[in-house]
C-alpha positions as CSV (number, residue, x, y, z in Angstrom):
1,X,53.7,7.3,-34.5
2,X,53.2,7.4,-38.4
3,X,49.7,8.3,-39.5
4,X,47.6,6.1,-41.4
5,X,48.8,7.7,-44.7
6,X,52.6,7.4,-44.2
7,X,52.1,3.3,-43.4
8,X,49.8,2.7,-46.4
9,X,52.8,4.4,-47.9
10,X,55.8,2.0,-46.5
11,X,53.3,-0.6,-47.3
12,X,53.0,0.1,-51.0
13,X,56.2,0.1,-51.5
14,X,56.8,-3.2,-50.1
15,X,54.7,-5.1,-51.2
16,X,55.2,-3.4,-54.8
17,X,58.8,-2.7,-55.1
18,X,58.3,0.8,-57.0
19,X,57.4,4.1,-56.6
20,X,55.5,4.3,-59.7
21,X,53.6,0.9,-58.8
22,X,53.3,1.4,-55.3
23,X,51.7,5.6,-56.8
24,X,49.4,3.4,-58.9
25,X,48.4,1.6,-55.9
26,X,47.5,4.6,-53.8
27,X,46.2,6.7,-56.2
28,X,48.7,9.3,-56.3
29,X,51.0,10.4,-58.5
30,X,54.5,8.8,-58.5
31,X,56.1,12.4,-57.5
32,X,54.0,12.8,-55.0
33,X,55.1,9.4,-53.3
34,X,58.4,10.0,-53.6
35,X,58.4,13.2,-51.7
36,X,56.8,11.4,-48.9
37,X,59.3,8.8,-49.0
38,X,62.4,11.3,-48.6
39,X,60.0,13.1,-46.4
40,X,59.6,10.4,-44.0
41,X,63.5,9.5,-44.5
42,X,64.5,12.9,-42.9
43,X,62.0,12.6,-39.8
44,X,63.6,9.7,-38.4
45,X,67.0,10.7,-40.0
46,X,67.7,7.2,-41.2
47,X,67.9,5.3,-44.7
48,X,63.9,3.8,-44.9
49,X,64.5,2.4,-48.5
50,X,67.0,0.6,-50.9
51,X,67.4,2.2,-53.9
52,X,70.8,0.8,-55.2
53,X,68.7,-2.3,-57.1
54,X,66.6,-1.9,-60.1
55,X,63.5,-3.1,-57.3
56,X,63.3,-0.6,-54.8
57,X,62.9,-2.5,-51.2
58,X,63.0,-1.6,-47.6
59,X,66.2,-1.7,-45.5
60,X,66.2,-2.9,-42.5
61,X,65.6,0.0,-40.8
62,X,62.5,0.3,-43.4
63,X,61.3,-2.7,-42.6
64,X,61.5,-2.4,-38.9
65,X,59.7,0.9,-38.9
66,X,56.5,-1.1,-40.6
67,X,55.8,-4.0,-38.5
68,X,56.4,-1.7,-36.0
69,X,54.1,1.3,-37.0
70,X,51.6,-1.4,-38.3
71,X,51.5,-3.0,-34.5
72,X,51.2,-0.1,-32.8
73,X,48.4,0.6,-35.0
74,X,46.8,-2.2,-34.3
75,X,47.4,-1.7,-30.7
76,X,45.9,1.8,-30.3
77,X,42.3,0.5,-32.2
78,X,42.5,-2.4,-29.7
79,X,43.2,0.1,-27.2
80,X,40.8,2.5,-28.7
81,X,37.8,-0.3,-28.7
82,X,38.7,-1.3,-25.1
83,X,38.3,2.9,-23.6
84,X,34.4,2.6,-25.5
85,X,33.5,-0.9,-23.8
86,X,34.4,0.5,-20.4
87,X,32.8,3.9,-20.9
88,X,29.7,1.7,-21.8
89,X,29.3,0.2,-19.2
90,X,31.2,-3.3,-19.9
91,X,34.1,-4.7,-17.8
92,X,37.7,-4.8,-19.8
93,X,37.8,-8.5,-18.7
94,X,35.3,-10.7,-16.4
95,X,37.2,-13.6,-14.0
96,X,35.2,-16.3,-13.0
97,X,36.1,-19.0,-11.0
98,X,34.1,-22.2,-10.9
99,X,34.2,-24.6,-7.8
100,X,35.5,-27.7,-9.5
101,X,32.4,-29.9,-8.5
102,X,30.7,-28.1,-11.6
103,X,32.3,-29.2,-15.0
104,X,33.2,-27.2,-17.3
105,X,31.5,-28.6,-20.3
106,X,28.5,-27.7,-19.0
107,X,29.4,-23.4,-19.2
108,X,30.3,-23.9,-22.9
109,X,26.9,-23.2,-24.5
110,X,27.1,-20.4,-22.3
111,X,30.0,-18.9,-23.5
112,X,28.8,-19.3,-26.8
113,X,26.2,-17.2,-26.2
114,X,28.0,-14.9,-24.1
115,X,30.5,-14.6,-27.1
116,X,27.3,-13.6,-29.6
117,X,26.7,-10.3,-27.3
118,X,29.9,-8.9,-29.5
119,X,30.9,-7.2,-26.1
120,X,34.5,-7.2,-26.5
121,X,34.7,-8.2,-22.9
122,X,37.8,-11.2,-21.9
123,X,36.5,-14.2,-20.1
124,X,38.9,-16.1,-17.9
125,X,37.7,-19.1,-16.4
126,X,39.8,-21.1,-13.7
127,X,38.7,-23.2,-11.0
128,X,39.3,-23.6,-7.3
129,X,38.6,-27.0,-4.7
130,X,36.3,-26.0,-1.6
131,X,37.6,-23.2,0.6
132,X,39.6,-21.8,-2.2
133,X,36.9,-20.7,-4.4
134,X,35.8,-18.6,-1.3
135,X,39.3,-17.4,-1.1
136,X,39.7,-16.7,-5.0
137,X,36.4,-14.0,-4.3
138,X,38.2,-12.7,-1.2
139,X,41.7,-12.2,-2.6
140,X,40.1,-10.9,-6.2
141,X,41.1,-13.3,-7.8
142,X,37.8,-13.8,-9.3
143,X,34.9,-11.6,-10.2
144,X,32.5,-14.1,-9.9
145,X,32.5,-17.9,-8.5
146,X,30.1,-20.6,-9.5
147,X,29.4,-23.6,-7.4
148,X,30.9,-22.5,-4.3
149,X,30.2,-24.9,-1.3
150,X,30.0,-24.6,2.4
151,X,28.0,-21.0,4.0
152,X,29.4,-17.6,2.2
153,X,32.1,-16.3,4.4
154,X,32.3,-12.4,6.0
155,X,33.1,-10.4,3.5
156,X,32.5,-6.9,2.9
157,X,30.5,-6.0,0.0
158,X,29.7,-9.9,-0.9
159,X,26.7,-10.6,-2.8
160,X,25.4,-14.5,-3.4
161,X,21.9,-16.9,-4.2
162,X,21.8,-20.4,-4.1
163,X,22.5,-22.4,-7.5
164,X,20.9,-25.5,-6.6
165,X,21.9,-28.2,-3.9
166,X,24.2,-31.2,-4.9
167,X,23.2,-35.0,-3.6
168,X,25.8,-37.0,-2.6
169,X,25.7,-41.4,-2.3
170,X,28.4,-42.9,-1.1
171,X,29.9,-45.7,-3.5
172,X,32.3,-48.4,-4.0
173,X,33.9,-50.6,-6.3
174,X,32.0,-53.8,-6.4
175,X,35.6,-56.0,-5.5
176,X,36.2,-53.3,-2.6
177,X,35.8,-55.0,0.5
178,X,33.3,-52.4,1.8
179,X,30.5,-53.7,-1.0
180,X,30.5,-56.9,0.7
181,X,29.6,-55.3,4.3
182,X,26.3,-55.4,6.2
183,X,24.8,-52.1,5.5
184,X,24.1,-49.5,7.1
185,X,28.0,-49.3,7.5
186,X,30.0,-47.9,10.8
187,X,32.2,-44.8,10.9
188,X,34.7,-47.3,11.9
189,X,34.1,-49.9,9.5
190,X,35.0,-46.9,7.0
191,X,37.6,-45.2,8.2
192,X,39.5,-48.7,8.5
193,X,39.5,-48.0,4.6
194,X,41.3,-45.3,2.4
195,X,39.2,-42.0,1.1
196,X,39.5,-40.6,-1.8
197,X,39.4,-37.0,-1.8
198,X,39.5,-33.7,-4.0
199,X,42.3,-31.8,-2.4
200,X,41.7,-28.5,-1.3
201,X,42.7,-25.6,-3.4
202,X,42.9,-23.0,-0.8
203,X,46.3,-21.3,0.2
204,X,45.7,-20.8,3.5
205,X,45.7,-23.3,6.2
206,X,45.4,-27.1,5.6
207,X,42.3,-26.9,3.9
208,X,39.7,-29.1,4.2
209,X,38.0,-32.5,2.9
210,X,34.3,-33.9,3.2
211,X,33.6,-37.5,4.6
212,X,36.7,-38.5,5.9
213,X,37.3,-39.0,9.4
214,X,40.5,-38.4,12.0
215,X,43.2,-41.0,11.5
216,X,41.5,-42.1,8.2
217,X,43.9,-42.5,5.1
218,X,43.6,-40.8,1.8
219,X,44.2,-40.5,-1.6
220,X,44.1,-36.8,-2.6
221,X,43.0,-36.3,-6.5
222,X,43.0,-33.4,-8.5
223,X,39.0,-33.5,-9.7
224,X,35.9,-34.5,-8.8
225,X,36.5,-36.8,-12.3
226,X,39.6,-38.3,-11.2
227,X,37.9,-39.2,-7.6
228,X,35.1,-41.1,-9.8
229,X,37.6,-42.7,-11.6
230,X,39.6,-43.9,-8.5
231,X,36.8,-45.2,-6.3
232,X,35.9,-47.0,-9.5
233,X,38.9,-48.9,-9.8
234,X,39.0,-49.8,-6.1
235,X,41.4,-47.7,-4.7
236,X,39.5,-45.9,-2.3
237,X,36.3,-45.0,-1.1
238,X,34.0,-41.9,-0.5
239,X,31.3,-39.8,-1.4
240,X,30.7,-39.3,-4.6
241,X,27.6,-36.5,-6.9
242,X,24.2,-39.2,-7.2
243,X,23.5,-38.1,-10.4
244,X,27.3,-38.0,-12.1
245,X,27.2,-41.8,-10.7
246,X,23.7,-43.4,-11.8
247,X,25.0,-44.9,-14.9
248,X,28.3,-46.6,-12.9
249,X,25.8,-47.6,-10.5
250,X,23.2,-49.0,-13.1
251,X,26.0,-50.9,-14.9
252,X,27.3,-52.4,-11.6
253,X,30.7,-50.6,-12.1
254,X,30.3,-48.7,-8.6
255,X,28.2,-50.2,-5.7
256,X,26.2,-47.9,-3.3
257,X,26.5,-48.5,0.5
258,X,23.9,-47.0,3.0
259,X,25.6,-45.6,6.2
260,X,25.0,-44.4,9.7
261,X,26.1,-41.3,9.0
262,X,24.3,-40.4,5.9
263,X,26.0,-36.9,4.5
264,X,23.5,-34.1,3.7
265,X,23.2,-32.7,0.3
266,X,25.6,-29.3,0.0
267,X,24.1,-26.2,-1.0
268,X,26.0,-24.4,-3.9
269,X,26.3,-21.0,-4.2
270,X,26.8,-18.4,-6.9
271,X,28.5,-15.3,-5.1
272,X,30.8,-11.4,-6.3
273,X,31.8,-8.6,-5.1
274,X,28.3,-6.4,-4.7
275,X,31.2,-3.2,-5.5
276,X,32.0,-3.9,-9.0
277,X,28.5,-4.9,-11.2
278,X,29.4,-4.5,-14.6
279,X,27.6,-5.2,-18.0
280,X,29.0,-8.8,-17.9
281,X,28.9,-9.7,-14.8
282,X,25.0,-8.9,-15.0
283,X,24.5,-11.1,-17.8
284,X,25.8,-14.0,-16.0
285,X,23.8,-13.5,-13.2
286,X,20.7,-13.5,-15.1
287,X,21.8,-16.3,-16.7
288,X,22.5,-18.4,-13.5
289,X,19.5,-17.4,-12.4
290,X,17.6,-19.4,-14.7
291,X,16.5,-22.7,-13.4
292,X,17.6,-25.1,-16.3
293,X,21.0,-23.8,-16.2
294,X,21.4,-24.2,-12.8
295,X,20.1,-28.0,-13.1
296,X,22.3,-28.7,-15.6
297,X,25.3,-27.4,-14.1
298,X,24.7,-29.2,-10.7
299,X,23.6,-32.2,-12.3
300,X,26.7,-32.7,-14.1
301,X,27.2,-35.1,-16.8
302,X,27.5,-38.8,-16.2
303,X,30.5,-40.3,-16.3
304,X,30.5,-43.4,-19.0
């Protein structure tokens, strides 16, 4: 490892191409830098600088030795920054995983502000389908999930409050057959239709899907976006967020059917490991704990 002294010195040189310019530089006097220089070439017992030209330059060997020494440099303050966040109390990095009902646009203002705390800590933000944001706590794959649906599993440790509870309405495109049906409409009159679902992100077992009955075909999508979307164009049919869907419904673009089986509104949950509470992971609870967040992130934006 070269000290901060010895890099300023391959540096000078460099960048200057002299001894006496690259003295001037430091602050020294040029026979001072040059016993460093011949100083520096015996500790690593290798040839650190051309001299055979009227500009003296690096060699190879030179040059490797100061992107090298300037990295690791770089890497022990990074390193150095990372041991004080820890030791005060901040997690090195803070996984969360959102279910994908919740959209992400609507967590950006709080990264933002998240990002103004200066806490040095590393977001990731992924998200998981159903069970497997339950599983992503579970298997630590996450440090904290957002918008996870269904009761919170056993788990030891697990901590979790409600976000907010999601509406659902169950629409169709307006040249679907099923908008043309005497409401309120039959199991069977639906499940003679295609569903569109959100497929399951969990890695164990089949996973599951909401609204669709045994037998009943499906179209399995990768978002709740790309479910909207499909029903929208007529190639299936389901349930689908109320509010993400009032201005489809308002323009006629999706047609809402009343059935016999109305589907109750889901509880969402916010939910982490009660073992590990760091700095970060506080803030976001306080944060999701406010009631205008948690609107907005249930809400959703409408889809236009």
């Amino acid at each position: 490892m070269l000290s901060d002294d010895e890099l300023a010195l391959l540096e000078a040189i460099r960048d200057h191409g002299s001894l006496s310019r690259a003295a001037a530089a430091l602050g020294k006097a040029p026979s001072t830098i040059s016993h460093a220089a011949r100083a520096l070439e015996t500790r690593f017992d290798a040839l650190l600088f051309d001299r055979r030209r009227y500009r003296l330059a690096l060699t190879p060997a030179g040059g490797l030795l100061t992107q090298e020494a300037a990295r690791l440099r770089q890497d022990v303050a990074r390193l150095t920054r990372r041991v004080k966040q820890v030791a005060g109390g901040w997690e090195d990095r803070l996984w969360i995983v959102t279910d994908e009902l919740l959209e992400f646009e609507s967590l950006l203002p709080v990264v933002r502000d998240f990002d103004a705390l200066g806490s040095g800590v590393s977001l990731r933000l992924t998200h998981e389908v159903l069970g497997g944001t339950w599983e992503a706590l579970q298997d630590g794959r996450a440090d904290l999930v957002i918008g996870a649906t269904n009761a919170p599993p056993a788990m030891p440790g697990l901590r979790w409050f409600e976000l907010g509870s999601l509406a659902w309405t169950f629409a169709v495109a307006p040249r679907h057959p099923l908008a043309r049906e005497a409401e309120p409409l039959a199991r069977e009159t639906i499940t003679a239709h295609r569903s569109v679902v959100v497929g399951d992100s969990s890695r164990r077992g089949e996973g599951r899907a909401y609204g669709v009955a045994g037998g009943q075909s499906t179209l399995a999508v990768p978002s709740m976006r790309a479910k909207i979307l499909a029903q929208r164009e007529g190639l299936g049919v389901g349930w689908l967020p109320a509010r993400r869907v009032r201005g489809l419904l308002a323009r006629g673009e999706l047609v809402e059917k009343a059935t016999a089986d109305p589907r109750e509104p889901n509880v969402l949950y916010v939910a982490w490991n009660g073992a590990a509470e760091g700095r970060a992971l506080q803030w976001w609870l306080d944060k999701l704990r406010q009631p205008r967040l948690a609107k907005r992130l249930v809400d959703g934006l409408e889809l236009g």
